[in-house]
C-alpha positions as CSV (number, residue, x, y, z in Angstrom):
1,X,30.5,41.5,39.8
2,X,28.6,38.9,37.9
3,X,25.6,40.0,35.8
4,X,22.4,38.3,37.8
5,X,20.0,36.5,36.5
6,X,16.4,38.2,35.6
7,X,15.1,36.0,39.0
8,X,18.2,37.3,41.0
9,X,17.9,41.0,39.9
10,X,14.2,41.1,40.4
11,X,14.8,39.9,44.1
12,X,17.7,42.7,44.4
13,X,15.4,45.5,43.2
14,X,12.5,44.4,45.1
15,X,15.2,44.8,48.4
16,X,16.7,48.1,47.5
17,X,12.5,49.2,47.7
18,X,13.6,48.8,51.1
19,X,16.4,51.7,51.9
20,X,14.1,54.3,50.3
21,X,13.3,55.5,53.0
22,X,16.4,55.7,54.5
23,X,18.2,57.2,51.3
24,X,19.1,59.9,53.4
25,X,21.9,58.1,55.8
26,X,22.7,56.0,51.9
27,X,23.5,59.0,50.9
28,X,25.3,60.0,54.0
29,X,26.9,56.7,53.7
30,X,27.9,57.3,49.9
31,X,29.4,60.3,50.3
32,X,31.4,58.8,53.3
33,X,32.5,56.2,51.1
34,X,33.6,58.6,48.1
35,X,35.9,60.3,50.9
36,X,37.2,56.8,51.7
37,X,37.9,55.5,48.1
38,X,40.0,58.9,47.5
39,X,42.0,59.0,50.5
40,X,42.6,55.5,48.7
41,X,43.9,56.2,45.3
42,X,45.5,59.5,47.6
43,X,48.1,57.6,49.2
44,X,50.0,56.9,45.8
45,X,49.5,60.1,44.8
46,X,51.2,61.4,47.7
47,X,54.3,59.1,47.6
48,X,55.3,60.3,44.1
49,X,55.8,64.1,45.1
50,X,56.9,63.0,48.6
51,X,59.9,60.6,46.9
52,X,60.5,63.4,43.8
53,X,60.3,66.0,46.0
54,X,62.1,65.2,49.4
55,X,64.3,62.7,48.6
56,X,65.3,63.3,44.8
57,X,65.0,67.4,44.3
58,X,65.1,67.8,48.2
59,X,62.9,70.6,47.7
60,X,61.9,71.9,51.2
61,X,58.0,72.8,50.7
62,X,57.9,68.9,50.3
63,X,60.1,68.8,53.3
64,X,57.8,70.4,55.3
65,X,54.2,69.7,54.4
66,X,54.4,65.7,52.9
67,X,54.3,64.6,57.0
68,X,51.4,66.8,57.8
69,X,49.8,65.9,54.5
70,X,50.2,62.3,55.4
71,X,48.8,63.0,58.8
72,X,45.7,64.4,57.3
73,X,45.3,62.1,54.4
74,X,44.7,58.9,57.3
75,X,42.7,61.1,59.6
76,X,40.3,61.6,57.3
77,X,40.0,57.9,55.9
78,X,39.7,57.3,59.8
79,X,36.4,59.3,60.1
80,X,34.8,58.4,56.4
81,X,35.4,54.4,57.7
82,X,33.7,55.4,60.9
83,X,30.6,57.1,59.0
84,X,30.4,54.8,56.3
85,X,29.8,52.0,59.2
86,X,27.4,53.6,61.3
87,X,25.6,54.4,58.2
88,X,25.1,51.1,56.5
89,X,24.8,49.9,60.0
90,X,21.9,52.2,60.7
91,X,20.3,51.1,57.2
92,X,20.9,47.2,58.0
93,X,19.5,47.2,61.4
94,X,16.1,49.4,60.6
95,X,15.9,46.7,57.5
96,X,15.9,44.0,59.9
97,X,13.6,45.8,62.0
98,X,11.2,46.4,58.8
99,X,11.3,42.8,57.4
100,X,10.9,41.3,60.7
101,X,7.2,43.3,61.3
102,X,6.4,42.4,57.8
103,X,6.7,39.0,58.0
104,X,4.9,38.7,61.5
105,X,2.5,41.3,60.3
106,X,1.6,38.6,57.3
107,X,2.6,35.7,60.0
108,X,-0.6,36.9,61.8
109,X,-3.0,36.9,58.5
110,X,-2.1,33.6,57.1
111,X,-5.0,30.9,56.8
112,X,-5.0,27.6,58.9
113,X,-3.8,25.7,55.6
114,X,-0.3,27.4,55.8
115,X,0.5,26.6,59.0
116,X,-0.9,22.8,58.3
117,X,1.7,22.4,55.3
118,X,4.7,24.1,56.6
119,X,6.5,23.4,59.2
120,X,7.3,25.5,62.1
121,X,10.9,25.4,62.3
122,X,11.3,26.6,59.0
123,X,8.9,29.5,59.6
124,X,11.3,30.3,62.8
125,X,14.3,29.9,60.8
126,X,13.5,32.8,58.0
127,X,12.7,34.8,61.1
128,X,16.4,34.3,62.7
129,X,18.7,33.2,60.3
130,X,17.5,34.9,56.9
131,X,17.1,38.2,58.0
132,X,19.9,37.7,59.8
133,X,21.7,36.9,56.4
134,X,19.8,39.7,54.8
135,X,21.6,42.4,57.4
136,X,24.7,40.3,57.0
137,X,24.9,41.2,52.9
138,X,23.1,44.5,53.2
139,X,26.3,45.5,55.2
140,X,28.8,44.0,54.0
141,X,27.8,43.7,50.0
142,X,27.1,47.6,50.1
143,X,30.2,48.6,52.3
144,X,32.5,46.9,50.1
145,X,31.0,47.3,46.5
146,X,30.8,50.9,47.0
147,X,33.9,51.1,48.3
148,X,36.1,49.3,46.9
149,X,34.3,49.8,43.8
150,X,35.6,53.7,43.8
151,X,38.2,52.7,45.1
152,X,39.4,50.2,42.2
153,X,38.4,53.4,40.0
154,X,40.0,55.9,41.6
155,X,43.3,53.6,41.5
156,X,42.5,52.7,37.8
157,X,42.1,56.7,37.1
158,X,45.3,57.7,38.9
159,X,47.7,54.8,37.3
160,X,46.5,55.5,33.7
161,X,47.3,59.1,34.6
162,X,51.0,57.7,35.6
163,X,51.2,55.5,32.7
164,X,48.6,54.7,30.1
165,X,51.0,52.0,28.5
166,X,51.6,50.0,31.5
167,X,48.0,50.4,32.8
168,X,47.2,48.3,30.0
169,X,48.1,45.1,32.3
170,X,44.8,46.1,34.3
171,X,42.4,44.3,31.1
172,X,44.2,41.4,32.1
173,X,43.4,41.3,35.8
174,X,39.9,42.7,35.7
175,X,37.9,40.0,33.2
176,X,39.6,37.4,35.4
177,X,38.2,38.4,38.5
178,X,34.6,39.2,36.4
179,X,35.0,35.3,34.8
180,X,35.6,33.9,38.5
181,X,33.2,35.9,40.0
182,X,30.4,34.4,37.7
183,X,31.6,30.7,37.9
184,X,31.7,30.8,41.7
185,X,28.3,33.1,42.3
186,X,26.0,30.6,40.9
187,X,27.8,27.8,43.1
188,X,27.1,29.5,46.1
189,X,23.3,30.6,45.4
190,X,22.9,27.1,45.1
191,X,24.7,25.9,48.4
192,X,22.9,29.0,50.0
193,X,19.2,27.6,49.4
194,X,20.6,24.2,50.3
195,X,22.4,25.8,53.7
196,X,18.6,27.3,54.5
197,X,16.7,24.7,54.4
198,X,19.4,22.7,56.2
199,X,19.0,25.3,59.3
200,X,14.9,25.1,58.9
201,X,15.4,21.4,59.4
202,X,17.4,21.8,62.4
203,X,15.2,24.3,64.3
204,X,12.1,21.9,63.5
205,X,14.4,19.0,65.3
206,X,15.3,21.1,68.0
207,X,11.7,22.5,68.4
208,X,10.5,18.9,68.5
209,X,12.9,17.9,70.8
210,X,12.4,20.2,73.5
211,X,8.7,19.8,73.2
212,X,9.1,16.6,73.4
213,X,11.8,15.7,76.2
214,X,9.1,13.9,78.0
215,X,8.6,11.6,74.9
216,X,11.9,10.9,74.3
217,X,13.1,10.0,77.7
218,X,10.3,7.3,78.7
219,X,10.5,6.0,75.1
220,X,14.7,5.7,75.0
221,X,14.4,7.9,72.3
222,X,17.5,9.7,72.8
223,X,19.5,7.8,70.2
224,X,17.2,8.1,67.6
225,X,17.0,11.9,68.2
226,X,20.7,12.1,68.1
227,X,21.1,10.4,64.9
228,X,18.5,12.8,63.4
229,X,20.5,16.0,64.6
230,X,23.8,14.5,63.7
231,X,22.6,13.8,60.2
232,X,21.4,18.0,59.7
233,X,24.5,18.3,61.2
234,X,26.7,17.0,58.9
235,X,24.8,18.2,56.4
236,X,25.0,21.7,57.5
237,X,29.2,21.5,58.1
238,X,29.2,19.7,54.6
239,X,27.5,23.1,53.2
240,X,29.3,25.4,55.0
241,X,32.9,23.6,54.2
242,X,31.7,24.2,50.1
243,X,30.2,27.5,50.6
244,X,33.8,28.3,52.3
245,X,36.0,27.2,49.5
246,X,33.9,28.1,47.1
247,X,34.1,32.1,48.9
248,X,37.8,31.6,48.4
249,X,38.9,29.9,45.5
250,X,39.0,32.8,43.2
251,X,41.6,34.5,45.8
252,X,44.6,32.7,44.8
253,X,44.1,32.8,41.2
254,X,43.7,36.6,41.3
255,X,46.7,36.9,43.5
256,X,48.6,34.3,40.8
257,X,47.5,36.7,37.9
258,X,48.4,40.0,40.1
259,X,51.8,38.7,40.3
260,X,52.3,38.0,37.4
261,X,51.3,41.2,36.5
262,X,53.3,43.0,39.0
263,X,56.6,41.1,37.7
264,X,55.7,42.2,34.2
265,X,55.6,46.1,35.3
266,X,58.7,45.7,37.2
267,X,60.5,44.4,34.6
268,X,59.2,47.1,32.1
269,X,59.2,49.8,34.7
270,X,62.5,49.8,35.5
271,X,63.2,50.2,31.8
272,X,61.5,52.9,31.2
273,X,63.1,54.6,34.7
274,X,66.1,53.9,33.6
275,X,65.4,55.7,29.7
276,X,64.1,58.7,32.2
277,X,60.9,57.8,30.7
278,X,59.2,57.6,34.0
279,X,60.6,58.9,37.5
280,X,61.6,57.3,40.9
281,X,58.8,58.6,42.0
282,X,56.1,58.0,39.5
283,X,57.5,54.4,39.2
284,X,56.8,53.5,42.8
285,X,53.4,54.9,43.2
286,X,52.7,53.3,40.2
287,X,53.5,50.4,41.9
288,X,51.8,51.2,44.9
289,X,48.3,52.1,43.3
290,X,48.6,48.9,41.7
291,X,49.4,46.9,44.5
292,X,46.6,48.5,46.5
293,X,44.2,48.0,43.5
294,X,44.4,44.1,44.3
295,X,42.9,44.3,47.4
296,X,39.7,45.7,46.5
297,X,39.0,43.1,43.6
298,X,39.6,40.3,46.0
299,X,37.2,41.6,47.8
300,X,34.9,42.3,45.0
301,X,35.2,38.7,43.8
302,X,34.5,37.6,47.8
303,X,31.4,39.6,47.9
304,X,29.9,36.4,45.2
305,X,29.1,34.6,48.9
306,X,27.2,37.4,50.9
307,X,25.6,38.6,48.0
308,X,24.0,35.0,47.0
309,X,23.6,34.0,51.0
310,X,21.6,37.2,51.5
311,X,19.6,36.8,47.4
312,X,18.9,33.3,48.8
313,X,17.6,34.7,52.0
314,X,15.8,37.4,50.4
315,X,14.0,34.5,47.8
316,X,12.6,33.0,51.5
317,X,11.5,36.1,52.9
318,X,9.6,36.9,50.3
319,X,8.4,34.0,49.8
320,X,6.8,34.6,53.3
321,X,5.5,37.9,52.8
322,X,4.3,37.1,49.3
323,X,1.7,34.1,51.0
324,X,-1.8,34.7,50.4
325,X,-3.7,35.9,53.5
326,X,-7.1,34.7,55.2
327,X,-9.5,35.2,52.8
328,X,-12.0,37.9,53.9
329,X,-14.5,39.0,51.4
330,X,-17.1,39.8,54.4
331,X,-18.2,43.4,54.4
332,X,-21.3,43.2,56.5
333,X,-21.0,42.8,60.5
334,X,-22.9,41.6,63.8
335,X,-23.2,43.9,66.5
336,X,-25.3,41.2,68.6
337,X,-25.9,37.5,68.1
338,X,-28.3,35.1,68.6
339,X,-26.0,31.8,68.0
340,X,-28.2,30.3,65.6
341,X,-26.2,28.2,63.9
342,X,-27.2,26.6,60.3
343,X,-25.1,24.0,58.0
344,X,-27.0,24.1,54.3
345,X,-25.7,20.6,52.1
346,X,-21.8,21.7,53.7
347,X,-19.3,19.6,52.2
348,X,-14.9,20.0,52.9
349,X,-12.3,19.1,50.7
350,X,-8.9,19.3,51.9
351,X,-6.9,20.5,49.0
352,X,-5.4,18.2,46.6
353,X,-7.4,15.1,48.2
354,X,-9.8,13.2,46.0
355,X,-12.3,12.5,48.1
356,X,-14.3,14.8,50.4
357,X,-13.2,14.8,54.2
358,X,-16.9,16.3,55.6
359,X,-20.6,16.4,54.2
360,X,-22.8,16.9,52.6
361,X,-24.1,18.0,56.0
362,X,-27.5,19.9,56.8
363,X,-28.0,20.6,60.5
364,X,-29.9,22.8,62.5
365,X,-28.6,24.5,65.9
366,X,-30.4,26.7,67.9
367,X,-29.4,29.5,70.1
368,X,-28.2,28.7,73.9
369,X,-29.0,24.7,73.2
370,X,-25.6,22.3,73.8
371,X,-25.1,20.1,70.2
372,X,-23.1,16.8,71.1
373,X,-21.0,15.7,68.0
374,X,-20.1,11.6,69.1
375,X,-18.2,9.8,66.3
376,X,-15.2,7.5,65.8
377,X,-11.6,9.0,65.8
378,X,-11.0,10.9,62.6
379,X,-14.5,11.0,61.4
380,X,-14.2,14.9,61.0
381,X,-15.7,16.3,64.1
382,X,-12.5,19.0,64.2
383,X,-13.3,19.4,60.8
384,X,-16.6,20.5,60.9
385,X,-16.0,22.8,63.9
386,X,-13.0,24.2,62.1
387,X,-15.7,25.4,59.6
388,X,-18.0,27.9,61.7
389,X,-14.9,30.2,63.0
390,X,-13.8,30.6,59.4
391,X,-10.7,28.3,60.4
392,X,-11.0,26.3,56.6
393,X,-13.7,27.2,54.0
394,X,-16.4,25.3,53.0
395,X,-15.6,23.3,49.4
396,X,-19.7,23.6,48.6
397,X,-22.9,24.4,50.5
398,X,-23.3,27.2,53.3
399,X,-23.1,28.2,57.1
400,X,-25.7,30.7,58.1
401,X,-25.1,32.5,61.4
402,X,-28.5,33.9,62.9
403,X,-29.7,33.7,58.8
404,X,-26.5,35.4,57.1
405,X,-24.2,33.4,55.4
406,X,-20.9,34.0,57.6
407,X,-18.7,34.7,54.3
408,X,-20.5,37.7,54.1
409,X,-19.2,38.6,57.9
410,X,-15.6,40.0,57.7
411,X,-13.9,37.3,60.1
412,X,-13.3,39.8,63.3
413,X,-17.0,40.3,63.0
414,X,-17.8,36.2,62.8
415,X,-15.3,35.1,65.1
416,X,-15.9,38.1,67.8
417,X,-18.7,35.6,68.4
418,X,-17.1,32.5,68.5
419,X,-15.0,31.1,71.6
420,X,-12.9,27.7,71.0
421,X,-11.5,25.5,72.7
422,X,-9.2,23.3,70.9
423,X,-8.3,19.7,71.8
424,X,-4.3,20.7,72.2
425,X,-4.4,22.8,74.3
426,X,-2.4,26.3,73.6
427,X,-0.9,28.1,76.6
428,X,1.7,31.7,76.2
429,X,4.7,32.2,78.6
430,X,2.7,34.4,80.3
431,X,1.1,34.9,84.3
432,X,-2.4,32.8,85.1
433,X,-4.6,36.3,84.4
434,X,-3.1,37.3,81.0
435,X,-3.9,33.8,80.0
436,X,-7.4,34.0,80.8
437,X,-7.9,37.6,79.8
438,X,-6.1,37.0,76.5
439,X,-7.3,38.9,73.7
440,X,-9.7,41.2,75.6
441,X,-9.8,44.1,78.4
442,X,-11.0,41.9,81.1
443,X,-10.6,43.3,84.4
444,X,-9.7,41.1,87.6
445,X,-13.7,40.4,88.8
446,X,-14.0,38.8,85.6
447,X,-10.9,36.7,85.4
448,X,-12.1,35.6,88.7
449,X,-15.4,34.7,87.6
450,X,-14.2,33.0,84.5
451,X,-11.4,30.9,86.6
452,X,-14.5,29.9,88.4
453,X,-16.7,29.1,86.2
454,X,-13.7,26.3,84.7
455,X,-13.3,25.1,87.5
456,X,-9.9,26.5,87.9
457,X,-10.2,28.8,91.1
458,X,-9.0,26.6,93.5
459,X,-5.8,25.5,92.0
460,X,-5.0,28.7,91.2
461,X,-5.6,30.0,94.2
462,X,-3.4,27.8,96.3
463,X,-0.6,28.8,94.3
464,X,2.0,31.4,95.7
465,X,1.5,34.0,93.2
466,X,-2.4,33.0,92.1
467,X,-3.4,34.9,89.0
468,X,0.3,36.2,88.6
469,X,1.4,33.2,88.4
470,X,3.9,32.3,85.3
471,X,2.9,29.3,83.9
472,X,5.8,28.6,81.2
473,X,6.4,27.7,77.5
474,X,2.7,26.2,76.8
475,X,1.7,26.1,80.7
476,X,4.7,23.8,80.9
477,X,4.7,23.6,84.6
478,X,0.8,23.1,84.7
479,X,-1.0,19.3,84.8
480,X,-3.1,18.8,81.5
481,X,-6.1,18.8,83.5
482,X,-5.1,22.7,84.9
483,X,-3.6,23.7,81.4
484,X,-7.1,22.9,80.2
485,X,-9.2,25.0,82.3
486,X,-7.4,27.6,81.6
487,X,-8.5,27.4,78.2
488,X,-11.7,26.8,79.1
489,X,-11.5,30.4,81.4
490,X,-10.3,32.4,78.9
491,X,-13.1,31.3,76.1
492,X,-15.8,31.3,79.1
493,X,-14.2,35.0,79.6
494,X,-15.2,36.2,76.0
495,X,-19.1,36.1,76.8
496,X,-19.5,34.9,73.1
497,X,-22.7,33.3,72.0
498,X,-20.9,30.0,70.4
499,X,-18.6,28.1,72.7
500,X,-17.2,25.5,70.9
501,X,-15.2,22.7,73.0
502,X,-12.9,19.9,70.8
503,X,-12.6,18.0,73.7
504,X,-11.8,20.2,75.9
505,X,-12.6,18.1,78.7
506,X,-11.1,15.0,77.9
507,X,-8.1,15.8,80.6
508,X,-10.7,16.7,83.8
509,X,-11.6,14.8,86.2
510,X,-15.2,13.9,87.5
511,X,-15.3,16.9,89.4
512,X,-14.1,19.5,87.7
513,X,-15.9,18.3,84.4
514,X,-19.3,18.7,86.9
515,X,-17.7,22.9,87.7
516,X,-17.7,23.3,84.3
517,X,-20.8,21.9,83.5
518,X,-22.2,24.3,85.8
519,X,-20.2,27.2,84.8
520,X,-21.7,26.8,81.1
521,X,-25.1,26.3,82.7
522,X,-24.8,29.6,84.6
523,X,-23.4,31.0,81.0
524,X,-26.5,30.0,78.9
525,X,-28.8,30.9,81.8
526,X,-27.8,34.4,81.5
């Protein structure tokens, strides 16, 4: 295997942290493996007695026990192959398990800003394809390096036993396969960073277009969506065709020089039988061993493509979990609020603009009063609400929340107060009442109440199921005008002192904009 680079081996380390605790089935899976690579090198070993012995000196001990040692020898690499699976099988699916919590453990933490600069299909993509990848090398990288790794010594160890001066044609085979091995390996950590973004790109496609079938088919949009996909497409088949022949090129040269090899100690063998120097026996499992000691460095030279595929999908992960969460510096909290709300000189900077989106803004809101922000599109009125749930931080200036500056609230103690309704509208695959009740213990009176209060009872009522109703992949089979009271329920259902609504009633009609009107009269009223 190729030495990695200080990047590559720092990426390695960081995922072996990963199988301590599981270093009891490794070793499990070691020791399995150890069994596996001697029952390799054992198969020579038994042919030279089993030719001297039966068919040379006709000796009948060999006679008797070379079929039952046979017998045994392949029962037992049976089971080690079957441990030595399940093992690193075990290990790669509880690593998957483990990197997939981390990463929606983090997913969960991350500020607003992420999720504004990255987009969603490539987020979805580490999730599928690069643990995926990760398992993928984690099985098949260890598996075979161990194994065939022990084995190729094993082999080595027996044929030098053999024959020290023909064993010498092994230098030649081994820094060929270490020369192609390096050549190749940075090729395909290349093509694997390229092959990962390619898939992110074709999630985020795929994501858009399902989202947006609507869209597409009242604008004739199909044949521009096609040509997008086709052109991922090719560029995925385009990586995967080099990442191929790239996996296999070293193959034939290694089976060119083996032959070579392998004519060289024929031709030399067969001497030295013939001067008595080496027996009928010894000469074939010499050839044997070194016949079976090709296998496992083509196979060693292969691993260059899971190994970089699953370092390059490693790199991405980490990447992932190595984002910087929310900050959250607040250690004070807020039992009860008021909802006094002030903005002192507040100014926003998106980062890397040059020019400030919001403020400098002083205002003044008191508690259970209704603040109307009217402006043009784009004037930064989702901005500025963005601010108060902790959503972006303020570039300059202060927000004070009944007097205290709400950085100094930890943000589940800020935004336990806060309710928000954003102008997209966000609905889960999920029935009516857990959409209301979302993030809280609300019992059925209140769901109720909140449906009512949003003017969403009736509608939901003359459904078949009413509150157990599944509503689809964002309330997909919902009208706008129903997909938004249902977000305006389940922030009336919170009882929190700031209700903030981003146009949350842009969709409604007259009369249900008058229900909800009322509802948030009743709210402030008490």
């Amino acid at each position: 295997m190729q030495p990695l680079p200080p990047s590559s081996r720092e990426t390695l380390l960081r995922l072996l942290g990963y199988f301590k605790p599981y270093w009891r089935i490794f070793a499990a899976g070691i020791l399995a493996m150890v069994l596996l690579a001697a029952s390799e090198a054992g198969i020579p070993a038994l042919l030279k007695p089993l030719l001297d012995g039966t068919f040379v000196e006709r000796d009948p001990f060999y006679l008797k026990w070379a079929p039952l040692a046979l017998i045994t020898l392949f029962l037992v690499r049976g089971l080690a192959q079957l441990a030595s699976s399940a093992a690193f099988a075990a290990i790669s699916t509880r690593l998957m398990h483990r990197l997939r919590e981390e990463m929606f453990e983090r997913l969960l933490s991350l500020p607003t800003a992420f999720f504004e600069r990255t987009v969603s299909g490539n987020v979805i993509s580490r999730f599928t394809y690069d643990v995926s990848q990760i398992s993928h090398a984690g099985v098949q990288v260890f598996n075979a390096l161990i194994k065939d790794s022990l084995t190729v010594i094993g082999l080595l160890a027996y044929v030098f036993w053999l024959d020290w001066q023909l064993s010498l044609f092994t230098f030649v085979l081994l820094p060929t396969a270490a020369l192609i091995a390096k050549y190749v390996g940075r090729r395909q950590r290349r093509l694997s960073r390229e092959l990962q973004d390619s898939f992110g790109d074709m999630t985020h496609v795929l994501e858009e277009t399902t989202r947006g079938q609507k869209v597409i088919k009242i604008h004739g949009g199909q044949d521009y969506e096609r040509r997008r996909f086709d052109r991922i497409a090719k560029a995925i088949r385009h990586q995967q065709f080099k990442l191929a022949v790239a996996s296999t090129i070293g193959v034939p040269i290694v089976e060119f020089v083996g032959a070579v090899i392998m004519a060289a100690v024929i031709w030399i063998g067969t001497g030295r039988a013939a001067e008595d120097q080496l027996t009928v026996g010894g000469f074939v499992a010499f050839f044997t061993a070194l016949g079976l000691l090709f296998s496992p460095v083509k196979r060693l030279i292969k691993l260059t493509d899971p190994l970089q595929r699953g370092l390059a999908a490693a790199e991405s992960v980490f990447a992932l979990l190595d984002e910087l969460p929310e900050v959250d510096r607040g250690t004070r909290s807020l039992p009860e609020a008021r909802g006094a709300l002030r903005f002192e000189r507040v100014r926003f900077r998106y980062p890397g603009a040059d020019r400030d989106a919001l403020g400098p803004l002083d205002l003044e809101i008191a508690p259970d009063s209704f603040t109307a922000l009217v402006g043009a599109s784009g004037s930064g009125k989702s901005t500025f609400v963005s601010l108060i749930p902790r959503l972006h931080e303020v570039s300059d200036g202060r927000i004070l929340l009944d007097g205290i500056d709400i950085r100094e609230l930890g943000l589940p103690a800020l935004r336990r107060h806060i309710a928000f309704v954003d102008q997209q509208v966000i609905l889960f695959n999920d029935s009516i009442a857990n959409n209301i009740a979302y993030g809280t213990a609300a019992d059925s009176e209140r769901i109720r109440q909140a449906a009512k209060d949003a003017g969403a009872l009736d509608f939901i009522e003359a459904l078949p199921q009413g509150f157990d109703t599944p509503i689809g992949e964002n309330g997909v089979k919902l009208s706008g005008g129903q997909r938004q009271r249902l977000a305006i329920a389940r922030a009336l259902i919170t009882d929190a002192r700031i209700l903030i609504l981003d146009e949350a009633t842009s969709a409604l009609d007259t009369e249900s904009e008058r229900l909800v009107q009322q509802g948030l009269e009743r709210l402030r009223e008490g």
